[in-house]
KOLGU-4560 file (N, C-alpha, C; in nm, 3 decimals, padded with zeros to 5 digits):
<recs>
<n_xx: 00.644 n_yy: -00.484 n_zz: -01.042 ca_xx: 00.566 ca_yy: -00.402 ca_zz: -01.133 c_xx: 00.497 c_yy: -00.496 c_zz: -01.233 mol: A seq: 1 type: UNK>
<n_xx: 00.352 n_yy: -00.468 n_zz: -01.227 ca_xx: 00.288 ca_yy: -00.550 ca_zz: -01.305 c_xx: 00.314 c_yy: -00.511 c_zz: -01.429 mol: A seq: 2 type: UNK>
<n_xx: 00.257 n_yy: -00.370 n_zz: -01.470 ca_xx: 00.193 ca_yy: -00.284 ca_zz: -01.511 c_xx: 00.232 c_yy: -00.165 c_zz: -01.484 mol: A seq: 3 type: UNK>
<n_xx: 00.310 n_yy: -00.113 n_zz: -01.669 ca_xx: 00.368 ca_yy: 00.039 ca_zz: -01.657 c_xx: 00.324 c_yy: 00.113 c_zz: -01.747 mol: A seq: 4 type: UNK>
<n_xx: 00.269 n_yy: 00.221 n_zz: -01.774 ca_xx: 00.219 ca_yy: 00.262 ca_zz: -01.929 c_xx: 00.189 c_yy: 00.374 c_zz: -01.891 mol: A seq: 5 type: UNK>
<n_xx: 00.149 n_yy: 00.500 n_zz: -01.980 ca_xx: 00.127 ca_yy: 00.615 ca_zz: -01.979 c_xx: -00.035 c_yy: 00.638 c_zz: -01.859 mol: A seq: 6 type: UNK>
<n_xx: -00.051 n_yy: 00.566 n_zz: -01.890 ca_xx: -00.190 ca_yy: 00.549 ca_zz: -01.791 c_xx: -00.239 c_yy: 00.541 c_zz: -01.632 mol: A seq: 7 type: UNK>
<n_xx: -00.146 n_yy: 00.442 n_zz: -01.595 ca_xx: -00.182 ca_yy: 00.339 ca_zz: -01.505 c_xx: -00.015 c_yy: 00.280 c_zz: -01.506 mol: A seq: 8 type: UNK>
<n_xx: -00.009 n_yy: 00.278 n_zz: -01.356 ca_xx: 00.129 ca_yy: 00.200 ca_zz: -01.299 c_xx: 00.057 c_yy: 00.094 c_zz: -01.158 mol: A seq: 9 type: UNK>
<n_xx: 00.006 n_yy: -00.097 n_zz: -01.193 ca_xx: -00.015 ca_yy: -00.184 ca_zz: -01.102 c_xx: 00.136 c_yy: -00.253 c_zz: -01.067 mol: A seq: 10 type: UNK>
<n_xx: 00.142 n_yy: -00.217 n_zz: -00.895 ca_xx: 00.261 ca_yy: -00.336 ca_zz: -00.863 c_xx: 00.175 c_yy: -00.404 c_zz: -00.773 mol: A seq: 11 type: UNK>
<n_xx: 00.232 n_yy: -00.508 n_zz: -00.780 ca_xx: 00.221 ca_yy: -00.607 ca_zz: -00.660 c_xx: 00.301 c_yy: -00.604 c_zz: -00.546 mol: A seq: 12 type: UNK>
<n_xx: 00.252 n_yy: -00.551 n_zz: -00.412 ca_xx: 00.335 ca_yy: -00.569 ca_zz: -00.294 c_xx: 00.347 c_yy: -00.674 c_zz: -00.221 mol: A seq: 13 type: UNK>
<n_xx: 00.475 n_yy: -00.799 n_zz: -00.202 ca_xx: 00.443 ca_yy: -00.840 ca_zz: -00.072 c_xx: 00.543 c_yy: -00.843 c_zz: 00.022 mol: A seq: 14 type: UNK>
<n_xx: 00.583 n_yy: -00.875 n_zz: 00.126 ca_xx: 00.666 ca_yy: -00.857 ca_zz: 00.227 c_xx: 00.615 c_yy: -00.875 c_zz: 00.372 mol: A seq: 15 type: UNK>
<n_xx: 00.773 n_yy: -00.927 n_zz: 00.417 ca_xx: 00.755 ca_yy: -01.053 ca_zz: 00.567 c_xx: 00.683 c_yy: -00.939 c_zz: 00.662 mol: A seq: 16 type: UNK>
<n_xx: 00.665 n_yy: -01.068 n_zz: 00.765 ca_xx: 00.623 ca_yy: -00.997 ca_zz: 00.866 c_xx: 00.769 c_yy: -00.862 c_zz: 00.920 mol: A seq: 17 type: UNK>
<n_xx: 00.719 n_yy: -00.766 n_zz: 00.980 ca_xx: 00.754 ca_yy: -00.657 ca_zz: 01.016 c_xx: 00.841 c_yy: -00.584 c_zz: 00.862 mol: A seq: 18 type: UNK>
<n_xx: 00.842 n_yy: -00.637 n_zz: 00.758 ca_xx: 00.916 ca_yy: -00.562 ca_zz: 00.660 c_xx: 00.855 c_yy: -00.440 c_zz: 00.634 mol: A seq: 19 type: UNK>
<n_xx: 00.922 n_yy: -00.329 n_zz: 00.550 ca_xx: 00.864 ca_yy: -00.249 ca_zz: 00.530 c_xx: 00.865 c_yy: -00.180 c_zz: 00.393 mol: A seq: 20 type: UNK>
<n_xx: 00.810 n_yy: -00.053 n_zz: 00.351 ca_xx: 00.786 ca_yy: -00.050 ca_zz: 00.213 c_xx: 00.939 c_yy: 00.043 c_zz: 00.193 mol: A seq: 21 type: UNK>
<n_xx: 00.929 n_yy: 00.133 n_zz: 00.302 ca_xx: 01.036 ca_yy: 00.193 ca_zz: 00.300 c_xx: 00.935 c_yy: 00.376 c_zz: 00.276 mol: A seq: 22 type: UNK>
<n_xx: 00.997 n_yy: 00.469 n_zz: 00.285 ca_xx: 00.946 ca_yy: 00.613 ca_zz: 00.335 c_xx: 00.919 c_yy: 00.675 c_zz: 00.165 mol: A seq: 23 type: UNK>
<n_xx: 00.782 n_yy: 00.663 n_zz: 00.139 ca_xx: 00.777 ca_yy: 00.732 ca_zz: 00.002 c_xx: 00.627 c_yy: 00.846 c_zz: -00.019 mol: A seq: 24 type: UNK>
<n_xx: 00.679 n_yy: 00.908 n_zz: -00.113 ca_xx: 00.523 ca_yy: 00.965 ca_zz: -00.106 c_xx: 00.451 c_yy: 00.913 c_zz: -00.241 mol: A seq: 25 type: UNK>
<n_xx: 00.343 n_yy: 00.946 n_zz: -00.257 ca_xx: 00.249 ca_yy: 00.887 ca_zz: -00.391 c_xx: 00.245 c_yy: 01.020 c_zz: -00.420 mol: A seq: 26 type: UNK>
<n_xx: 00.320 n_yy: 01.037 n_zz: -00.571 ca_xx: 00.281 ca_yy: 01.140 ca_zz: -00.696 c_xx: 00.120 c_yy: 01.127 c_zz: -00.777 mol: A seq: 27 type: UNK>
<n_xx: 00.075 n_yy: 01.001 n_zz: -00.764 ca_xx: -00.034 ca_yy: 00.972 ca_zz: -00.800 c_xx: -00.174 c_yy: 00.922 c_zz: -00.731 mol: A seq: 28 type: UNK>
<n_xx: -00.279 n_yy: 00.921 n_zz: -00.763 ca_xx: -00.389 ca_yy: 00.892 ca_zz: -00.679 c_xx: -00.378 c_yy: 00.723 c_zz: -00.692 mol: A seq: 29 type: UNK>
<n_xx: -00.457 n_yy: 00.689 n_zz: -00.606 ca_xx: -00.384 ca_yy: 00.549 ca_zz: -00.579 c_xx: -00.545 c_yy: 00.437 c_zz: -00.535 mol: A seq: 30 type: UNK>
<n_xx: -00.522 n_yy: 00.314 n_zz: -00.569 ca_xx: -00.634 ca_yy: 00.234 ca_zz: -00.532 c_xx: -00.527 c_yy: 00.093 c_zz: -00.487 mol: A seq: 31 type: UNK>
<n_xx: -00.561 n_yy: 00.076 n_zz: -00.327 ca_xx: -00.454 ca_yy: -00.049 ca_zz: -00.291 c_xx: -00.611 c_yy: -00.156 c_zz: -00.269 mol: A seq: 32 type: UNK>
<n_xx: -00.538 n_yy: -00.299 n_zz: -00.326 ca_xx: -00.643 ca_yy: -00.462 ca_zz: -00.283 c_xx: -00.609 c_yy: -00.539 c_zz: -00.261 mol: A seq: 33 type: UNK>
<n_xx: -00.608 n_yy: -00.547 n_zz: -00.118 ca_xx: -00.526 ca_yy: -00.627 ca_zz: -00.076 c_xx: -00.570 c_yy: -00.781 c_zz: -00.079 mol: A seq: 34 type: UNK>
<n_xx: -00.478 n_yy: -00.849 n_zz: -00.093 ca_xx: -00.483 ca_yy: -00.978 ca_zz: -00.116 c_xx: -00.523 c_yy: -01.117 c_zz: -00.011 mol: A seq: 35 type: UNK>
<n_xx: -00.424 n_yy: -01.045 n_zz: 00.115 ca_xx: -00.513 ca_yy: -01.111 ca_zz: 00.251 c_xx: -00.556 c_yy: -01.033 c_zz: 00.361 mol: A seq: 36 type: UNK>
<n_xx: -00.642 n_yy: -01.062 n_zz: 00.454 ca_xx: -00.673 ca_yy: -00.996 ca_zz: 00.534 c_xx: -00.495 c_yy: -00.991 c_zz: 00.640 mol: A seq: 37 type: UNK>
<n_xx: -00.538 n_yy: -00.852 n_zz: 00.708 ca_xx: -00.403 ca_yy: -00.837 ca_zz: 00.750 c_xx: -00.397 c_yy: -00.703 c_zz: 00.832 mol: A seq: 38 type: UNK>
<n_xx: -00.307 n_yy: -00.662 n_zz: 00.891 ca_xx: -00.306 ca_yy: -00.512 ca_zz: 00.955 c_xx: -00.154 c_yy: -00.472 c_zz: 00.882 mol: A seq: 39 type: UNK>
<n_xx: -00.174 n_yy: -00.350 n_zz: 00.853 ca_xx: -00.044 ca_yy: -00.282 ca_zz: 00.860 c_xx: -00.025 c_yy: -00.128 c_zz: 00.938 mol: A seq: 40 type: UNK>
<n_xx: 00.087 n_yy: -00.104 n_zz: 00.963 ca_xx: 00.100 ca_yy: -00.002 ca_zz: 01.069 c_xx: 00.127 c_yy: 00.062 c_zz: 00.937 mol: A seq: 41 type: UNK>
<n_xx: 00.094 n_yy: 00.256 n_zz: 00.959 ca_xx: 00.138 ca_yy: 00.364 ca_zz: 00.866 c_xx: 00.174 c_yy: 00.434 c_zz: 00.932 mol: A seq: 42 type: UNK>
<n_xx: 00.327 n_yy: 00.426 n_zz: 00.914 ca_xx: 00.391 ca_yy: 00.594 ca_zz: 01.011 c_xx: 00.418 c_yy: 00.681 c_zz: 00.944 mol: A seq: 43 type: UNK>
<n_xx: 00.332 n_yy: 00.816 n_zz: 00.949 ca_xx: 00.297 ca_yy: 00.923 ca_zz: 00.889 c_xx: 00.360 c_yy: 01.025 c_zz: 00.952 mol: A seq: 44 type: UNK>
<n_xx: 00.378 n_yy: 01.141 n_zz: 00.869 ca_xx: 00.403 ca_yy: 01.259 ca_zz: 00.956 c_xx: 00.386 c_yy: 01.290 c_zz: 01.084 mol: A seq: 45 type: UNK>
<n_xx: 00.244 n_yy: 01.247 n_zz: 01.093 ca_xx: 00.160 ca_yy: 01.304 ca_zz: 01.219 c_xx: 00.183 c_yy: 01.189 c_zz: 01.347 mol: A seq: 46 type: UNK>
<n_xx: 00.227 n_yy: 01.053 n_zz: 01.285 ca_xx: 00.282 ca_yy: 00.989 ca_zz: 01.408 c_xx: 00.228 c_yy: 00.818 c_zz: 01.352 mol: A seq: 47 type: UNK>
<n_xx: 00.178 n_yy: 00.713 n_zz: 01.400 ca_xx: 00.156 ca_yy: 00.609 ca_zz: 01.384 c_xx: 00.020 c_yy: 00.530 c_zz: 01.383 mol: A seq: 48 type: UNK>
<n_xx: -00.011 n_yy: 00.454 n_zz: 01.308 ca_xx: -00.158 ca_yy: 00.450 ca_zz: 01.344 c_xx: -00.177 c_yy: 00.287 c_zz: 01.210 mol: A seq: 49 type: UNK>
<n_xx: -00.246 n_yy: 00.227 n_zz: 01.304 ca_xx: -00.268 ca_yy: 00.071 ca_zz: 01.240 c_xx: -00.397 c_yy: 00.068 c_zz: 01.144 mol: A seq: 50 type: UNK>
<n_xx: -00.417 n_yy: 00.011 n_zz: 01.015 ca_xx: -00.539 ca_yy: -00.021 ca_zz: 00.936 c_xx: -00.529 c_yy: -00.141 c_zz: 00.950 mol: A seq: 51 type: UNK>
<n_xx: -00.646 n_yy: -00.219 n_zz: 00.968 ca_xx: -00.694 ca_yy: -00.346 ca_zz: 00.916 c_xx: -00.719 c_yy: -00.368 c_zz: 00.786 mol: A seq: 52 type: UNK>
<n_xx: -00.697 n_yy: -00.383 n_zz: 00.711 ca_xx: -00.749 ca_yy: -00.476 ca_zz: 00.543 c_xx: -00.783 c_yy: -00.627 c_zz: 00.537 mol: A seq: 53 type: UNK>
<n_xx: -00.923 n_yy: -00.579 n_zz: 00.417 ca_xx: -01.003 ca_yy: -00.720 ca_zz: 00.430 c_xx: -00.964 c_yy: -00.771 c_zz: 00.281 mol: A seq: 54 type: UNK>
<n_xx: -00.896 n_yy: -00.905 n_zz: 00.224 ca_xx: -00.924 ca_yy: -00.923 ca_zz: 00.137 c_xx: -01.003 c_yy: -00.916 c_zz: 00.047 mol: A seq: 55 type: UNK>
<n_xx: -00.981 n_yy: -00.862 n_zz: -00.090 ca_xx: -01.061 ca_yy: -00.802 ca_zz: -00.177 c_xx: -01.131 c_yy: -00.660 c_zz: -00.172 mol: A seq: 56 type: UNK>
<n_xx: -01.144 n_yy: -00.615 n_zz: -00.044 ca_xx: -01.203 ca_yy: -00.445 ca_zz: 00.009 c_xx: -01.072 c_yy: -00.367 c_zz: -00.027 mol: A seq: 57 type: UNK>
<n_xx: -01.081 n_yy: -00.290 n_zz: -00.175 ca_xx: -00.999 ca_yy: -00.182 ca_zz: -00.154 c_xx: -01.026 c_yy: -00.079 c_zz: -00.106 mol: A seq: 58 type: UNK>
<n_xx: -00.926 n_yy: 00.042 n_zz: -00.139 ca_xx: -00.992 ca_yy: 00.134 ca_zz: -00.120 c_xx: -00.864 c_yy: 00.272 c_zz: -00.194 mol: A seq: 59 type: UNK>
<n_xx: -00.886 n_yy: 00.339 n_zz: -00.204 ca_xx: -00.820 ca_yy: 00.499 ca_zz: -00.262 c_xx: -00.775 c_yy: 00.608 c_zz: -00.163 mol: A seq: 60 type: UNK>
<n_xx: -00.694 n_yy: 00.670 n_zz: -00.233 ca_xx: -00.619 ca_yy: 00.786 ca_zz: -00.195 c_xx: -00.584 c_yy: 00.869 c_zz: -00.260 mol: A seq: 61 type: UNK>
<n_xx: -00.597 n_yy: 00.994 n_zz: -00.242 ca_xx: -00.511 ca_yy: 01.128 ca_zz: -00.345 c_xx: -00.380 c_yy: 01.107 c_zz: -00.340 mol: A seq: 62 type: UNK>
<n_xx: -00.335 n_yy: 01.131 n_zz: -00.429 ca_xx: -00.174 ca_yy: 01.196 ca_zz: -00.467 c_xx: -00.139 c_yy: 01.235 c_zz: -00.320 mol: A seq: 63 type: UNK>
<n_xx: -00.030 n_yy: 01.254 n_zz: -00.351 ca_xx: 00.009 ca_yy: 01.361 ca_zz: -00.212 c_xx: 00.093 c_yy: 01.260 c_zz: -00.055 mol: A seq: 64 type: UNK>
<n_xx: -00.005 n_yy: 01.141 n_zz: -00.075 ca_xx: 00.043 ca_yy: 01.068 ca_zz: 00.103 c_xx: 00.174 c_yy: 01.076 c_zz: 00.106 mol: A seq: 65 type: UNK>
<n_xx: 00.189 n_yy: 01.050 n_zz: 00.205 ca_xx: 00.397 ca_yy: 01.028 ca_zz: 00.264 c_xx: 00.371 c_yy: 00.939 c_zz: 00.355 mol: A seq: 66 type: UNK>
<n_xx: 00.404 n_yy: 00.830 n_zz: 00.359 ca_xx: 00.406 ca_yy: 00.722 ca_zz: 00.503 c_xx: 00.550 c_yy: 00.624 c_zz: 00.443 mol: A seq: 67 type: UNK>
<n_xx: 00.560 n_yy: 00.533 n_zz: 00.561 ca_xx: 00.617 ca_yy: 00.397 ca_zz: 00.555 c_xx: 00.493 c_yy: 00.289 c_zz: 00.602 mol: A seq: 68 type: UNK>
<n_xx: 00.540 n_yy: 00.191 n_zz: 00.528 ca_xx: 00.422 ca_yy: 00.079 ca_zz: 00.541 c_xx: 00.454 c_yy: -00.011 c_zz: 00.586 mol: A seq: 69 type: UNK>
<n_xx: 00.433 n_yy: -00.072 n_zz: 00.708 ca_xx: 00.519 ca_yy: -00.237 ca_zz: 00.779 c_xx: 00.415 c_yy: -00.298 c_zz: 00.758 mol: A seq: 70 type: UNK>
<n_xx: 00.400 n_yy: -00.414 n_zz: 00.767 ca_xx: 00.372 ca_yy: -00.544 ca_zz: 00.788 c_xx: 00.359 c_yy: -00.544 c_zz: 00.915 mol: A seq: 71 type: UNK>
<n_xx: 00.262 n_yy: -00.541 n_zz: 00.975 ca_xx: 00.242 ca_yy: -00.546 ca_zz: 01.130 c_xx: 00.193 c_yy: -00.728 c_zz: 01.149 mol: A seq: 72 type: UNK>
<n_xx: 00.184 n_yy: -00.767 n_zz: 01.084 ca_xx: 00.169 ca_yy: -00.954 ca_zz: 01.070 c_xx: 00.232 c_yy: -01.040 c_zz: 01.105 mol: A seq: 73 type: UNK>
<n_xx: 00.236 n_yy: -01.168 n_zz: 01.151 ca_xx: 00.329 ca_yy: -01.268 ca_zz: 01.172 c_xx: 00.313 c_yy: -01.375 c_zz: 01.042 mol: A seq: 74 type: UNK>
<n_xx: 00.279 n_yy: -01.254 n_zz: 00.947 ca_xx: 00.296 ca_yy: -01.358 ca_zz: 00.804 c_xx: 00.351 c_yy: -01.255 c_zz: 00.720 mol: A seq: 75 type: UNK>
<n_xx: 00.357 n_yy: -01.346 n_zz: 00.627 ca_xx: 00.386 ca_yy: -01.228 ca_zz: 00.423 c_xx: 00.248 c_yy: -01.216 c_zz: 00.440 mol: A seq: 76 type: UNK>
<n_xx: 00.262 n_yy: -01.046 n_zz: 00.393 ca_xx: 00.122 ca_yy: -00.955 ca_zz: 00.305 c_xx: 00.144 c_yy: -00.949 c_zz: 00.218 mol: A seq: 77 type: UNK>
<n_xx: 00.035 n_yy: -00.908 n_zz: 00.095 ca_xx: 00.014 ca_yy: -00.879 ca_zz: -00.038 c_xx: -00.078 c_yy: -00.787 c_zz: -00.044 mol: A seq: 78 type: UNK>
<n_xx: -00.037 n_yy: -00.700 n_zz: -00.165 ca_xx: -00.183 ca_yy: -00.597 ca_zz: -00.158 c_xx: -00.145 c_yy: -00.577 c_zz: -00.355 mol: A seq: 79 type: UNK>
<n_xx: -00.219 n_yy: -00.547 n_zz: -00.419 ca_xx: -00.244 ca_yy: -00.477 ca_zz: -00.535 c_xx: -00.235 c_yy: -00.318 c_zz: -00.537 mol: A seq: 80 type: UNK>
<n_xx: -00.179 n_yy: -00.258 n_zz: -00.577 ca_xx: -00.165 ca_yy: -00.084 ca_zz: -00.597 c_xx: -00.169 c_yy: -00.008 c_zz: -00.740 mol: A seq: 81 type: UNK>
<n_xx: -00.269 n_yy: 00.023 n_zz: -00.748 ca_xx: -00.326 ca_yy: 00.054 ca_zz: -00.888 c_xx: -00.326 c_yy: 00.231 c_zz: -00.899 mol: A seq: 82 type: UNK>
<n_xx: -00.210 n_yy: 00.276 n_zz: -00.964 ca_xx: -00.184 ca_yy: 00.397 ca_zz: -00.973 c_xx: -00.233 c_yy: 00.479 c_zz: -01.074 mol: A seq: 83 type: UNK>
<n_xx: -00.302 n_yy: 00.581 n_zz: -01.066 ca_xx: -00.386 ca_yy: 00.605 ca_zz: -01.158 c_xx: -00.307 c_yy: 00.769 c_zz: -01.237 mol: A seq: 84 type: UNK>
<n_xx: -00.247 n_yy: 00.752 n_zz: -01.341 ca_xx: -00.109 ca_yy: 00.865 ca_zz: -01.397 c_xx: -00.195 c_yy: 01.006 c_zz: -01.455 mol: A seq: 85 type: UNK>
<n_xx: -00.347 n_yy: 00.960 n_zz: -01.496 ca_xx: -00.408 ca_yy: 01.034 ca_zz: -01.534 c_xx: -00.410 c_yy: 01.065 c_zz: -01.654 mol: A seq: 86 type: UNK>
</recs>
């Protein structure tokens, strides 16, 4: 956790290859930036499905998601997650 305040909650994620974030949902709308280019797998409700991320290209999400997040890499990832409390 970078960054905790009535506002805004930034952590920094990183973790090995195949680690994972573990099964959570986001209470808040969300902006992830990731740090290297990289794939991670998201297993979602609806079943499994891989993103690519480009260093520095974030991007957003509503409140609401539910996934687990692996490391689909044969390295450590990093991403930035900028939670927005409202």
């Amino acid at each position: 956790m970078l960054i905790d305040n009535e506002r805004v909650r930034v952590t920094r994620w990183q973790f090995a290859p195949g680690a994972a974030t573990g099964w959570h949902r986001h209470e808040y709308d969300y902006v992830v930036v990731p740090l290297v280019d990289g794939v991670l797998e998201l297993v979602e409700p609806d079943g499994t499905r891989s993103s690519e991320l480009t260093t520095g290209v974030p991007y957003f999400r509503e409140a609401g998601v539910e996934h687990d997040v692996v490391n689909a890499n044969d390295y450590a990832f990093a991403f930035i997650e900028v939670e927005a409390k409202g």
